[in-house]
Backbone bond lengths (Angstrom), bond angles and torsions (degrees), N, CA, C in turn:
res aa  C-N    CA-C-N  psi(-1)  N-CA   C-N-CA  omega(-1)  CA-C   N-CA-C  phi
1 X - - - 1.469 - - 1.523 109.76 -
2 X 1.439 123.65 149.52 1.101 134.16 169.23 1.734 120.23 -53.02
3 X 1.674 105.47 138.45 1.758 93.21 -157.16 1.435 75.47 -103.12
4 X 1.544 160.35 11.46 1.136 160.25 142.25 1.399 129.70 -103.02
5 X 1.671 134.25 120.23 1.580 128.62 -158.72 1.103 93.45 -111.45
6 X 1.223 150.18 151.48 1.587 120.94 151.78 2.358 91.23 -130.87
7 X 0.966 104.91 156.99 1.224 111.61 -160.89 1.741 106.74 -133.69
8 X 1.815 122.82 129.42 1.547 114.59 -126.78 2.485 64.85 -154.55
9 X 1.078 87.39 90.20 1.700 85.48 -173.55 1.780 95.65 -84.72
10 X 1.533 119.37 -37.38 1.349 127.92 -173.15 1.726 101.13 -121.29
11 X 0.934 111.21 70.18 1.609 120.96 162.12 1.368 113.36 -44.60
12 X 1.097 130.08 -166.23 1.610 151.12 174.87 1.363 114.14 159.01
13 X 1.556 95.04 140.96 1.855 119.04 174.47 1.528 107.87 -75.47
14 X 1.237 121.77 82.65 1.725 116.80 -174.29 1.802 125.09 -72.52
15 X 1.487 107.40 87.37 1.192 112.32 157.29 0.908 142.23 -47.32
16 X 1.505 150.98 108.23 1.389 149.73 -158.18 1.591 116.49 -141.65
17 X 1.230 122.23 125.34 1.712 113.83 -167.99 1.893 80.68 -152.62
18 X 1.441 111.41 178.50 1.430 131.88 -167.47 1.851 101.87 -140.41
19 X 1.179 90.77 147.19 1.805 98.40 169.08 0.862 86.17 -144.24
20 X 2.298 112.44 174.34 1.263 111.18 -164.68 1.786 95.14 -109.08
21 X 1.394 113.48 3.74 1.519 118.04 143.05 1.479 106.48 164.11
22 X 1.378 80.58 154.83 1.430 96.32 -168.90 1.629 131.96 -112.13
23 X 1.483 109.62 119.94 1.270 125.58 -155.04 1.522 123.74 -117.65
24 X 0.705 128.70 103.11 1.627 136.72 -161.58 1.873 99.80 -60.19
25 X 1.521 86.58 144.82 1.638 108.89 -160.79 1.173 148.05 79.57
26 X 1.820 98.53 -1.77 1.723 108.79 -173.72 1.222 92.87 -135.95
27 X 1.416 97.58 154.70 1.733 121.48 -163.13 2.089 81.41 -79.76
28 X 1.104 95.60 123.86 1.494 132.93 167.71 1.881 128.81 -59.38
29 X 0.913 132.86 85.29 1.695 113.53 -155.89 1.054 97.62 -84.28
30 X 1.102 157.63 81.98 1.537 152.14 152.56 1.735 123.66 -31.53
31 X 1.379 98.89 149.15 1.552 106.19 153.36 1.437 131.46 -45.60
32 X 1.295 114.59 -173.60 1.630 116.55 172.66 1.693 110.01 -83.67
33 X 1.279 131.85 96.34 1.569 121.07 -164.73 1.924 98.40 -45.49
34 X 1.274 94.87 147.94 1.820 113.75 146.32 1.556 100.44 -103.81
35 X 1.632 103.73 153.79 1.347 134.89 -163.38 1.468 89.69 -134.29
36 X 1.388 111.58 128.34 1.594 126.08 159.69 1.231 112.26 -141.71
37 X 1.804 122.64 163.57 1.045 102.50 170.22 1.487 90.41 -112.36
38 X 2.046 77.37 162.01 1.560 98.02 -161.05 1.689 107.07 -107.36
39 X 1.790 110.89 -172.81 1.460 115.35 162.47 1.237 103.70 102.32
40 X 1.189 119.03 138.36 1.858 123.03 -154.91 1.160 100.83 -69.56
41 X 1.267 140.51 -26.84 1.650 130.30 -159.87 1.464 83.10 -96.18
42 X 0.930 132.47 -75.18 2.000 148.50 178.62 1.691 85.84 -5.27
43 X 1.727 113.96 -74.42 1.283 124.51 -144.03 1.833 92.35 -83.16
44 X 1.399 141.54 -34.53 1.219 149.23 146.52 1.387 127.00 -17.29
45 X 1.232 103.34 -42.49 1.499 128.73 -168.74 1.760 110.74 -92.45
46 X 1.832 104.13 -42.30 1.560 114.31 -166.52 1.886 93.39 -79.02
47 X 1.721 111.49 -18.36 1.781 111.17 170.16 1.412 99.14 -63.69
48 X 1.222 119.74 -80.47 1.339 134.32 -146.19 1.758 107.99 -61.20
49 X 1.388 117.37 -31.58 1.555 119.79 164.47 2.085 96.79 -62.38
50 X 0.923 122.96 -65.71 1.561 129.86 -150.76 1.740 94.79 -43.84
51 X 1.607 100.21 -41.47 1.887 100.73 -168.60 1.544 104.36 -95.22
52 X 1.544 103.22 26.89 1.704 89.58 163.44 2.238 101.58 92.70
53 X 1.084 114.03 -12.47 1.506 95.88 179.85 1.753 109.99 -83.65
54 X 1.545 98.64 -178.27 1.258 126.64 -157.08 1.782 91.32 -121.25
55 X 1.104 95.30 92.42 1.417 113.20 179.44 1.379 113.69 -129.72
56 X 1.319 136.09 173.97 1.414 159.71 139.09 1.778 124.57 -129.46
57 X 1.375 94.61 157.06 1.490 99.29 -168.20 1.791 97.65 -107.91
58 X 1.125 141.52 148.70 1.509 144.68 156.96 1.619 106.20 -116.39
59 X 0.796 101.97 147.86 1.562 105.01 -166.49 1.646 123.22 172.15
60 X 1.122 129.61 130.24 1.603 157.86 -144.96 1.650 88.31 -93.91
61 X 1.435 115.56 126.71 1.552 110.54 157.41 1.751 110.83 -158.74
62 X 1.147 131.65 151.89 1.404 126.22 -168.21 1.811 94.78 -161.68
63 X 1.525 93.92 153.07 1.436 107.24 171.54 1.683 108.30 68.29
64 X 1.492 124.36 170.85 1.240 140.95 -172.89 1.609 111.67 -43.40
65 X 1.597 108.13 -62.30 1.180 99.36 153.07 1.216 141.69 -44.14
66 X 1.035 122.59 -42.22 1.571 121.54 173.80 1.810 128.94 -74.49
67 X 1.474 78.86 -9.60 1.926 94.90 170.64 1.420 101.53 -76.72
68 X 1.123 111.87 -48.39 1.484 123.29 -174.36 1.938 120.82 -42.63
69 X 1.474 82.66 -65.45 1.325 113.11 155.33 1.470 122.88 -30.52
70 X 0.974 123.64 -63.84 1.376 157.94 163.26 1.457 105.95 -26.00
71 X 1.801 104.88 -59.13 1.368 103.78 -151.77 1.466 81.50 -98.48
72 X 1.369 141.68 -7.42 1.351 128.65 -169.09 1.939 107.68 -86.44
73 X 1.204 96.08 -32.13 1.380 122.38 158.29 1.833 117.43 -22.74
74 X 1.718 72.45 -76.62 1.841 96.36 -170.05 1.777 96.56 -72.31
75 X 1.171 109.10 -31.82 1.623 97.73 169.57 1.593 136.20 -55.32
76 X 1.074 108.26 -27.60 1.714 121.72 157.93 1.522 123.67 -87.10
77 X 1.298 107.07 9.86 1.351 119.05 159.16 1.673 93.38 69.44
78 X 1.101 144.58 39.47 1.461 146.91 144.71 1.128 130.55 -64.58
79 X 1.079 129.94 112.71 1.491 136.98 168.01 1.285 111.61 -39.24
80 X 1.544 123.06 118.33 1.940 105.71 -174.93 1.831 83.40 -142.29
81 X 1.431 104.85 151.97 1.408 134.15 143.46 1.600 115.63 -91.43
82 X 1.356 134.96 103.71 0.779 116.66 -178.55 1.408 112.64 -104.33
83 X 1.436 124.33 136.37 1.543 125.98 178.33 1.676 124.53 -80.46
84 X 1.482 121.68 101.85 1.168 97.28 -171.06 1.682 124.40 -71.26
85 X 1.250 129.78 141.03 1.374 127.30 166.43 1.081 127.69 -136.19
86 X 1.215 140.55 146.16 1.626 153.63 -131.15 1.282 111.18 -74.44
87 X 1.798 102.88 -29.24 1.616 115.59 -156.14 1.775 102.68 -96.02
88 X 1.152 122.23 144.84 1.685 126.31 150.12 1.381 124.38 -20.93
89 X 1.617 129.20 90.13 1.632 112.41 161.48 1.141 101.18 -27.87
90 X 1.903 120.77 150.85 1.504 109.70 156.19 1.621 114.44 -95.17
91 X 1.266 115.41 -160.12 1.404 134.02 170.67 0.659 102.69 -125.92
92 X 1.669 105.36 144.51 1.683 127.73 -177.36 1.244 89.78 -121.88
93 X 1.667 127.37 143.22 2.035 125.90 -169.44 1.361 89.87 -140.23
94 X 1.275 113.21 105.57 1.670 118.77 169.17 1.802 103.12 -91.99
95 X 1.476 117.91 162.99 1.789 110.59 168.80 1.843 92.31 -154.04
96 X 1.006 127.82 120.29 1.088 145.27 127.80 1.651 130.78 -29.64
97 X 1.223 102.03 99.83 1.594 113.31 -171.33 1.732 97.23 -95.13
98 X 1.574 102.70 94.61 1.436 119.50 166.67 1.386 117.59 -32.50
99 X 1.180 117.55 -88.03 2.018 124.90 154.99 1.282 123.08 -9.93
100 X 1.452 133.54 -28.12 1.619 151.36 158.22 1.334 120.02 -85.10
101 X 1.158 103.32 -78.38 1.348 128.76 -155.48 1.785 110.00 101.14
102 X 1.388 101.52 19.74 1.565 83.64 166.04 1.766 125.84 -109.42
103 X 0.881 105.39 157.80 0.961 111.20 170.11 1.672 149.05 -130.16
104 X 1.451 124.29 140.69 1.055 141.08 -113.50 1.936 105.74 -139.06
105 X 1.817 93.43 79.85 1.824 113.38 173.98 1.366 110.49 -87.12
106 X 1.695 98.87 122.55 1.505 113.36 165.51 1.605 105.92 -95.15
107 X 0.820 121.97 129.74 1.928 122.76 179.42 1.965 110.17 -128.70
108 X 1.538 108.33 110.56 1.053 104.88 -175.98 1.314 111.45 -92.81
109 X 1.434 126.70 174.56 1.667 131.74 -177.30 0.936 121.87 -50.13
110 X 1.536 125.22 -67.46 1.263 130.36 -164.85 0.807 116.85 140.65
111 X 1.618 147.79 160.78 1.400 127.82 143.57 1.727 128.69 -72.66
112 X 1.409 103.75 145.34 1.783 92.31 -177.01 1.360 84.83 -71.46
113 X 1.709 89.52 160.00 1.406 133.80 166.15 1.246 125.27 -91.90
114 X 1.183 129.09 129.04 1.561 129.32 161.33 1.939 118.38 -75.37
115 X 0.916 91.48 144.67 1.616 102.85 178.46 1.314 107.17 -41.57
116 X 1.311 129.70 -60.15 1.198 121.73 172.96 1.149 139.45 -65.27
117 X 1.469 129.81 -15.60 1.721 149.34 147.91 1.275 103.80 -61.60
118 X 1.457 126.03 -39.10 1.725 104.37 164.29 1.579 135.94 -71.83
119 X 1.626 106.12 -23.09 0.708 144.26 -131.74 2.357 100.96 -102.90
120 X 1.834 84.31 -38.22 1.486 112.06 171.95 1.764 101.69 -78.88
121 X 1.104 123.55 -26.04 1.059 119.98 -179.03 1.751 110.45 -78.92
122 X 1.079 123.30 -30.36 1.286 114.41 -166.81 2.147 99.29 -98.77
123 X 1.441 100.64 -16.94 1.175 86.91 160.42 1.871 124.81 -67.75
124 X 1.383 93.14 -49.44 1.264 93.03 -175.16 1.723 138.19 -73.81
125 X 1.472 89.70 2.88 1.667 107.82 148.02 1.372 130.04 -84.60
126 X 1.123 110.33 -32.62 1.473 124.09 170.01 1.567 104.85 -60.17
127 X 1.517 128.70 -38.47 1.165 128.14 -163.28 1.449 110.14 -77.91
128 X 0.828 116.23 -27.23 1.932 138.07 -169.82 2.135 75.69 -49.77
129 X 1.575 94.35 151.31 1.531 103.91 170.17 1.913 93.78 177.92
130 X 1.220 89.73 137.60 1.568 146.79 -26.88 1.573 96.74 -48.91
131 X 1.399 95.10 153.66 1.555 108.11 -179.89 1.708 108.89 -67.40
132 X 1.186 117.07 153.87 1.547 140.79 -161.42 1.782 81.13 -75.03
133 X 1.405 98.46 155.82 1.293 139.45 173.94 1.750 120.32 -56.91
134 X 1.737 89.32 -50.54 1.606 117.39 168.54 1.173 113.88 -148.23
135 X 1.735 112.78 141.84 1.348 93.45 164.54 1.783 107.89 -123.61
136 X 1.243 107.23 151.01 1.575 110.44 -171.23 1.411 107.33 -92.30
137 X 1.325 126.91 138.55 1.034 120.37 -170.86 1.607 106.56 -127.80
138 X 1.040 145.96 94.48 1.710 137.51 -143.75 1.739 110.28 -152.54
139 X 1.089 96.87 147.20 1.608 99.69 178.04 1.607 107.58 94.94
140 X 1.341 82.56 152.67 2.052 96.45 170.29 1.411 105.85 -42.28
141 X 1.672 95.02 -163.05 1.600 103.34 -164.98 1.593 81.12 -140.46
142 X 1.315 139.44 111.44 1.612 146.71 155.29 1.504 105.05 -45.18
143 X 1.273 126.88 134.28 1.738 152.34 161.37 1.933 87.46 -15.23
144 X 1.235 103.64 136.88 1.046 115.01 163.66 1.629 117.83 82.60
145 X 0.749 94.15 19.76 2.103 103.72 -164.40 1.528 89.18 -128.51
146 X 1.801 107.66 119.21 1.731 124.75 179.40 1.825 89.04 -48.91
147 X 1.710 112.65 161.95 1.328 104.98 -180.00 1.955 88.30 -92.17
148 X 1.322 123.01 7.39 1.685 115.25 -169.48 1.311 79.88 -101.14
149 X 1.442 159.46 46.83 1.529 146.31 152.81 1.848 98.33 -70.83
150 X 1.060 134.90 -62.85 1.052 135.66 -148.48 1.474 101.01 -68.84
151 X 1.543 123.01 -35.60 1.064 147.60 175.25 1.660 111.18 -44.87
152 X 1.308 98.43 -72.38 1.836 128.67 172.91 2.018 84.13 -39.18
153 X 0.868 108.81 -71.42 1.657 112.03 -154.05 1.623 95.11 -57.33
154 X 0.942 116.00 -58.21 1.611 117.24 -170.62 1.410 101.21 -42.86
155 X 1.415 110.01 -74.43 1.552 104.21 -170.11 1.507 117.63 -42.57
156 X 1.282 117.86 -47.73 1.542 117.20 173.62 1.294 124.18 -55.38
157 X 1.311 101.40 -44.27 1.552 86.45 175.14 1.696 132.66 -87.68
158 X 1.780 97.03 -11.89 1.314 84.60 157.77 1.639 141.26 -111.34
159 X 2.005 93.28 43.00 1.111 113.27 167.44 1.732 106.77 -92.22
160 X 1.704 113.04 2.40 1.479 97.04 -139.73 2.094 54.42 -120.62
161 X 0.941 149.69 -6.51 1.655 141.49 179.18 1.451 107.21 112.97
162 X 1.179 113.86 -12.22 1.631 128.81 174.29 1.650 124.62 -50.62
163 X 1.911 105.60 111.30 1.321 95.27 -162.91 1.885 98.82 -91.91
164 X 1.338 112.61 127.14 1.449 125.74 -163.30 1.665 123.37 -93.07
165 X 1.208 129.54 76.91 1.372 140.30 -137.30 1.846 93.04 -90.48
166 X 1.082 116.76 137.86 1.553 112.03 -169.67 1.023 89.44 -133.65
167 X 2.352 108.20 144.03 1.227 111.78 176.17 1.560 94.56 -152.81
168 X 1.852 126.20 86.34 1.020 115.03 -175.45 1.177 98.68 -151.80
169 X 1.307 126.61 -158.60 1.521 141.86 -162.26 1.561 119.80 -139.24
170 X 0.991 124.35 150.48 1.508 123.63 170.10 1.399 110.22 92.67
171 X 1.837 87.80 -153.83 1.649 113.44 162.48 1.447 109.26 -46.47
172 X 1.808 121.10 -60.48 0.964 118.36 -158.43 1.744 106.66 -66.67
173 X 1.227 112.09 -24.23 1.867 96.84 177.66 1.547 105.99 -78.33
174 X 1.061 108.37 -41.21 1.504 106.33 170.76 1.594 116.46 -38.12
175 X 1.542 94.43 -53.43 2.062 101.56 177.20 1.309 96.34 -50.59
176 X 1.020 116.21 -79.69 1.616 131.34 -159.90 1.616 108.34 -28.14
177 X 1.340 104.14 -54.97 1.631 117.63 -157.87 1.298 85.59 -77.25
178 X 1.549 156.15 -22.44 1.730 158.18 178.99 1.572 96.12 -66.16
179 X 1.205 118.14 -50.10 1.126 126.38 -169.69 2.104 119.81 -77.18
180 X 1.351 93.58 -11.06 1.262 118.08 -167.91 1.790 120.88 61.44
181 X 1.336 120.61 154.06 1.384 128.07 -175.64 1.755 117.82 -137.71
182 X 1.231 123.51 -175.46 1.512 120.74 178.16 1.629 101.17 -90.84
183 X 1.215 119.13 -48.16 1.542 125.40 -165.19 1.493 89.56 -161.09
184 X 1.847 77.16 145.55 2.032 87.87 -177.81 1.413 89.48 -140.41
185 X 1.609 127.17 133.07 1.431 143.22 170.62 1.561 119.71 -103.45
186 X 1.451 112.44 64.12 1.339 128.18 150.48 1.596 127.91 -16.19
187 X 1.083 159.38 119.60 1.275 136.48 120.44 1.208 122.44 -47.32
188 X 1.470 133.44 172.47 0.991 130.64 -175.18 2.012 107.93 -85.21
189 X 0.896 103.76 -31.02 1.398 112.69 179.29 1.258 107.98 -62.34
190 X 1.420 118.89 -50.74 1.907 132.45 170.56 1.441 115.42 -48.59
191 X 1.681 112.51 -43.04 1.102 112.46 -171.62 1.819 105.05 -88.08
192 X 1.415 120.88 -38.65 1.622 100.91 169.14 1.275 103.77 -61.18
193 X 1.472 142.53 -55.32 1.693 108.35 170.74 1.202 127.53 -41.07
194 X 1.098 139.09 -11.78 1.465 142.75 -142.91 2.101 84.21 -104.39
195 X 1.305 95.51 -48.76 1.741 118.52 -151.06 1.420 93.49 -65.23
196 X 1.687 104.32 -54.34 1.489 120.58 -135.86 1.691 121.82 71.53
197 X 1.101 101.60 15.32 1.663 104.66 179.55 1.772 118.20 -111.50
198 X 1.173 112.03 174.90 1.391 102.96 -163.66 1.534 96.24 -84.71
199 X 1.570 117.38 -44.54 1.389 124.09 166.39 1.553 99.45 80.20
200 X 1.394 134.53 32.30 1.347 165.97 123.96 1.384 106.91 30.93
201 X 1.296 112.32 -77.15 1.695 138.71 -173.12 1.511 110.07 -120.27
202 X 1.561 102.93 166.14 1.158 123.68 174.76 1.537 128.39 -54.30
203 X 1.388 112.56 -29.63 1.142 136.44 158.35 1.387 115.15 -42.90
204 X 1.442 124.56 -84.41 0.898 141.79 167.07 1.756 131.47 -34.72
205 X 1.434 90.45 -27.76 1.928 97.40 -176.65 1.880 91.07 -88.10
206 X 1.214 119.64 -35.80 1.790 112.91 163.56 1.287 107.97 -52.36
207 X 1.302 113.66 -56.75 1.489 96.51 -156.16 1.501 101.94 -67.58
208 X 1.188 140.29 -53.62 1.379 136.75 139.17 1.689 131.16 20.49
209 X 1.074 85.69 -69.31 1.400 102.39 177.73 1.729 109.27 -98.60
210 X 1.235 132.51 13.01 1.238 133.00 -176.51 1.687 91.60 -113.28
211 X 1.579 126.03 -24.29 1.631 129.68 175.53 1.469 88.95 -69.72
212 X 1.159 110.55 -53.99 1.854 89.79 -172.95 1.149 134.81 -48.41
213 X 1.605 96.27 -58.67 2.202 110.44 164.97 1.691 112.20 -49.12
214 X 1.431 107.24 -30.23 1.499 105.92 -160.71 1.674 89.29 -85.53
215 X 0.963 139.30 -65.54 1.401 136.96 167.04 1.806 130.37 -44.43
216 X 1.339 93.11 6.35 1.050 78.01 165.86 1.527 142.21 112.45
217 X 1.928 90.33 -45.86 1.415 115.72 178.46 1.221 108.13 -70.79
218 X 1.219 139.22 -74.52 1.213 111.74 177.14 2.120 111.00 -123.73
219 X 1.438 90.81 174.36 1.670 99.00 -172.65 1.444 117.85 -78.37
220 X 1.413 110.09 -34.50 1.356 110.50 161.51 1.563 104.27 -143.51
221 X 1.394 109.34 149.74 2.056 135.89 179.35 1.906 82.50 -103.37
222 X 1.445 90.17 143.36 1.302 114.37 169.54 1.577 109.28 -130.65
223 X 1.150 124.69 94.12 1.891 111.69 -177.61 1.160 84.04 -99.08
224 X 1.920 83.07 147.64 1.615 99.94 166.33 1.222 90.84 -118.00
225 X 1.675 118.61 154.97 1.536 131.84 -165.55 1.430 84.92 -127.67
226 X 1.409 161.30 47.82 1.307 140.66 163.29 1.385 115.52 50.44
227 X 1.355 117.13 -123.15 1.298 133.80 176.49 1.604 107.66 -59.08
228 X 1.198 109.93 -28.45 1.773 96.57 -173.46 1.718 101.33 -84.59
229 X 1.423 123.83 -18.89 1.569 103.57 -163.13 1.590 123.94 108.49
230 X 0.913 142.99 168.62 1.220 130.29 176.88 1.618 128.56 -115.38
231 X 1.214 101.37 -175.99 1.470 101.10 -175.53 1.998 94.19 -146.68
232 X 1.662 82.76 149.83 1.483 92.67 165.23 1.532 119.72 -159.68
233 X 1.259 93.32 161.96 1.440 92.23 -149.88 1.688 89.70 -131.91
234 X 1.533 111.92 153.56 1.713 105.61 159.03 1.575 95.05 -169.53
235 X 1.358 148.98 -167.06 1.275 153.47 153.05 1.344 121.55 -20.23
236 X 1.472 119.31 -57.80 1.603 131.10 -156.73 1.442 88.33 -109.34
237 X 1.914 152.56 -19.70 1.322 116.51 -157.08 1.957 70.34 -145.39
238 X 1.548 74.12 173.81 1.791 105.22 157.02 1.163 87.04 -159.39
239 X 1.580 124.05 104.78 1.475 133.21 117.30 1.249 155.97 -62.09
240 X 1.405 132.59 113.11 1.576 133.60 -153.65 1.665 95.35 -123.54
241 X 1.356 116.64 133.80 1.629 137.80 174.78 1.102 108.64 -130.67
242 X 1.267 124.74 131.18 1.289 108.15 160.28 1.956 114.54 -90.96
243 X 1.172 90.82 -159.67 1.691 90.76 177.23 1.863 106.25 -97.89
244 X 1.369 101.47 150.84 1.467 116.29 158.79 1.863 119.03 -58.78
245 X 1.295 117.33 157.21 1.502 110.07 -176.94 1.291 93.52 -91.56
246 X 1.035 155.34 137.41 1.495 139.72 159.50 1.816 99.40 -147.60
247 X 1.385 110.54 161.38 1.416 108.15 -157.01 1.869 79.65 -93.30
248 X 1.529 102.98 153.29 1.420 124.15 -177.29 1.135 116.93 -110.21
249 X 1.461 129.46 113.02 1.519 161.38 -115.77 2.158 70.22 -141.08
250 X 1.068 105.37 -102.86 1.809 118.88 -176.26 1.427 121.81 -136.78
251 X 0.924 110.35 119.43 1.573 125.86 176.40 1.512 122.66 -58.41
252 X 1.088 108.16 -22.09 1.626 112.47 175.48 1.825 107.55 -62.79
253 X 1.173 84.03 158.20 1.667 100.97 158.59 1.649 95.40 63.95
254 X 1.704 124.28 0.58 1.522 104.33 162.25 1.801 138.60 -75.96
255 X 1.463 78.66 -23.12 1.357 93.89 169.79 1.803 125.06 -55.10
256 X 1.458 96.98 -39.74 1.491 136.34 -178.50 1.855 109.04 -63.67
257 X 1.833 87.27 -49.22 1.294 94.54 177.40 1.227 127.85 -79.64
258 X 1.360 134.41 -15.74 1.650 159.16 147.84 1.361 110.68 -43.54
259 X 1.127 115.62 -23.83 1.680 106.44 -162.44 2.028 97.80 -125.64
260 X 1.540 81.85 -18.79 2.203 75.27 176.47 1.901 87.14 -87.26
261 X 0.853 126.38 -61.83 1.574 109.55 -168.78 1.558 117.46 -49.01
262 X 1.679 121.91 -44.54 1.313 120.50 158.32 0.965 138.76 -16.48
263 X 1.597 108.63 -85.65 1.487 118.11 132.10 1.472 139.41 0.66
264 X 1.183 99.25 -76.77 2.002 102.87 170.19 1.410 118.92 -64.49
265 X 1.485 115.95 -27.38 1.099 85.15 175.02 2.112 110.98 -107.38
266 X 1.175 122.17 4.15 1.281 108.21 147.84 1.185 123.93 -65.16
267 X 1.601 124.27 -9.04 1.583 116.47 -172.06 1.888 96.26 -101.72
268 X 1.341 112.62 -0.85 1.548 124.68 164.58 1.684 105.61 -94.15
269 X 1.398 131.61 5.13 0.951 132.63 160.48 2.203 109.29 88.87
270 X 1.059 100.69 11.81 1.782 117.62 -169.36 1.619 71.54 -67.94
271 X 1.816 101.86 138.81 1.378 106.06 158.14 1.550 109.89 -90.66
272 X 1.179 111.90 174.16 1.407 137.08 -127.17 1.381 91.61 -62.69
273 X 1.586 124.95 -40.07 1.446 124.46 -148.63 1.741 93.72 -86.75
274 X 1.528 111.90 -30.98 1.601 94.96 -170.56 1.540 108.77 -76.73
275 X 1.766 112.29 -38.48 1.623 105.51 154.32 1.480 129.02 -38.53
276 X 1.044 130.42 -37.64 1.508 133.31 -179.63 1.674 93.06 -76.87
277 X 1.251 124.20 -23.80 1.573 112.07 -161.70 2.170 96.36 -92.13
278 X 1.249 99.82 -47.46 1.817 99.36 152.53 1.227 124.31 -31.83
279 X 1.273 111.26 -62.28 1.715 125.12 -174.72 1.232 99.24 -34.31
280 X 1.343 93.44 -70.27 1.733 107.60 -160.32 1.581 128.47 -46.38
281 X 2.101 91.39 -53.98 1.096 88.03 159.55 1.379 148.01 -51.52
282 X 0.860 101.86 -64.86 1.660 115.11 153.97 1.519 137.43 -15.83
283 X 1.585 109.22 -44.69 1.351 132.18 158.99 1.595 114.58 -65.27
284 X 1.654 108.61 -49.25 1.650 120.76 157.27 1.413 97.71 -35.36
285 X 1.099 124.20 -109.52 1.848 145.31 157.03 1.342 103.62 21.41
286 X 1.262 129.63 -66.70 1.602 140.19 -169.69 1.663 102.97 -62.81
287 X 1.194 117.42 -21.10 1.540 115.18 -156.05 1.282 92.34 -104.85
288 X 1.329 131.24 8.76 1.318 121.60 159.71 1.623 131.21 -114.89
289 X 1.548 102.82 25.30 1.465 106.43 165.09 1.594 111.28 -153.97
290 X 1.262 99.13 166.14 1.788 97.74 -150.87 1.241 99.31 -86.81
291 X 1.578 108.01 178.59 1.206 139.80 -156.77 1.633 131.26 43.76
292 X 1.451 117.31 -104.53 1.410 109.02 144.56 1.963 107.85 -125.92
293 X 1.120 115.02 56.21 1.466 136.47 176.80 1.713 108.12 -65.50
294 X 1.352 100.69 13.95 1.989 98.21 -169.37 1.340 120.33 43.58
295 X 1.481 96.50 -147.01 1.609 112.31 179.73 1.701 99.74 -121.08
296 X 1.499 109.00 151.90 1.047 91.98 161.28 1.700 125.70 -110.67
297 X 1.563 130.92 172.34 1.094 110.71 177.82 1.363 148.76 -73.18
298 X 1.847 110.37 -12.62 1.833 116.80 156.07 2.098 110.15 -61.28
299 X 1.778 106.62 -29.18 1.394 84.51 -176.28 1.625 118.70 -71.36
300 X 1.375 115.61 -33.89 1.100 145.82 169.42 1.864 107.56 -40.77
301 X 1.070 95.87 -55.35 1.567 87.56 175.00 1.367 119.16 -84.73
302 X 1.748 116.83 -28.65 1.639 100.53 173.43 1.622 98.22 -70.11
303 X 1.349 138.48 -52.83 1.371 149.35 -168.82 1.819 97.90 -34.07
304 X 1.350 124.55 -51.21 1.324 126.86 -172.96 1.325 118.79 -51.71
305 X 1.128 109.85 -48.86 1.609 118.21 -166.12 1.784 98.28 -62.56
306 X 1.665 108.23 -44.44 1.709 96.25 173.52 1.407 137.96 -76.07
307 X 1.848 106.91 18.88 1.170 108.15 -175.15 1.693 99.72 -84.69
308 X 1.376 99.64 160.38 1.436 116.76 -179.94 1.050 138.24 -133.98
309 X 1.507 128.29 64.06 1.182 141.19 -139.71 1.798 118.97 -80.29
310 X 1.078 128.44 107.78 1.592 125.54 178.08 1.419 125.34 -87.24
């Protein structure tokens, strides 16, 4: 059995194309789109295969899109469970404004879920034996899915020794983190919702993330700051990185990419600080090719050596 699960409840087919800018009211000429598949566990899973781990993906998909999906999947050679369900994978349509460099994510809902398509999912984690090493838990929550799912899973699996890595938003991180987890990867934006605080300074995003470790919820907070780099925090460290300069291809999927390299290499046994120094890279790495195309693993390893951890 796979010693890594990672679990993708609201997937997406990620469309990505470039114009040389984009202007409201006129038909748009675009590039040639790239097609990836998307959704934090999906993109979690396509890290942790690239550097050599022993992972699988679980994950919800239905309709044309989700065939697609499917086969884009099996094209990176990933181990996947796929869940069938009644409803449409959606599309996520990013475009790249050449003339800037900014860029410009549309992200649709999802399809609702039926009780029993959520319901197949938590069986079929339970079924895994011996239970996985970690399980990743990442991405939104699709229409129809309790916001305590992520919650439900945590506790179970880390009744079963399962270390439970969380990467979501809202109510449901809120559930999750009540319920407690192994490691939780915040943004900073997630975590002032999380706080209710403005979370201002540097100061403040520790102390932040030191209520979490100190309470309980989880053992170590990982914030990612975007452009500034990250910080992490747990009992024994506070580590601060900033980010590498590297020219930006697409910003998506780094977040994604921070937490699948993390991951692999704590399940290679790297203590905590050289995992946080992976993450990063990696997230560096992702930001230099388009659409949601990740990182790959030669950038990842030159990218490491220039991390600089305080």
């Amino acid at each position: 059995m796979p010693r890594i699960v990672t679990l993708t409840l609201n997937p997406a087919l990620d469309v990505s194309t470039a114009v040389e800018q984009v202007i409201d009211t006129r038909k748009l000429r675009c590039d040639t789109a790239l097609r990836h598949p998307g959704g934090g566990g999906i993109n979690v899973a396509r890290v942790i295969e690239r550097l050599g781990g022993d992972c699988m993906a679980v994950y919800l998909a239905g309709g044309p899109f989700g065939e697609e999906l499917r086969r884009l999947v099996e094209a990176e050679n990933v181990r996947g469970q796929c869940i069938e369900i009644a409803g449409e994978t959606r599309e996520s349509f990013s475009v790249y404004e050449k003339s800037t460099g900014r860029q410009f994510r549309f992200v649709l809902p999802g399809p609702t879920l039926a009780e029993a398509e959520w319901q197949r999912c938590i069986a079929r984690l339970d079924a895994f034996g011996p239970p996985p090493s970690y399980l990743v838990l990442s991405g939104s929550l699709p229409p129809g899915v309790p916001d305590d799912i992520y919650a439900r899973l945590a506790g179970s699996a880390r009744q079963k020794g399962t270390r439970v890595v969380l990467d979501t938003s809202g109510p449901a991180l809120r559930s999750a983190l009540d319920a407690g987890v192994f490691l939780v990867k915040p943004s900073l934006g997630e975590l002032r919702e999380l706080t209710g605080r403005p979370l201002a300074n540097e100061t403040e995003w520790k102390e932040a993330a030191l209520a979490i470790v100190h309470a309980g919820q989880a053992r170590a907070v990982v914030l990612t700051l975007g452009g500034l780099g990250a910080l992490l925090v747990s009992e024994r460290a506070v580590l601060r990185a900033p980010a590498l300069s590297v020219p930006v291809a697409s910003a998506i999927g780094a977040g994604d990419s921070f937490l699948g390299a993390l991951v692999w290499a704590l399940d290679h046994d790297a203590p905590l600080e050289e995992a946080f120094r992976y993450g990063l890279a990696a997230a560096c790495a992702s930001l230099l090719n388009a659409g949601t195309e990740l990182c790959k693993k030669e950038d990842i390893e030159r990218l490491y050596r220039d991390i600089v951890i305080g």
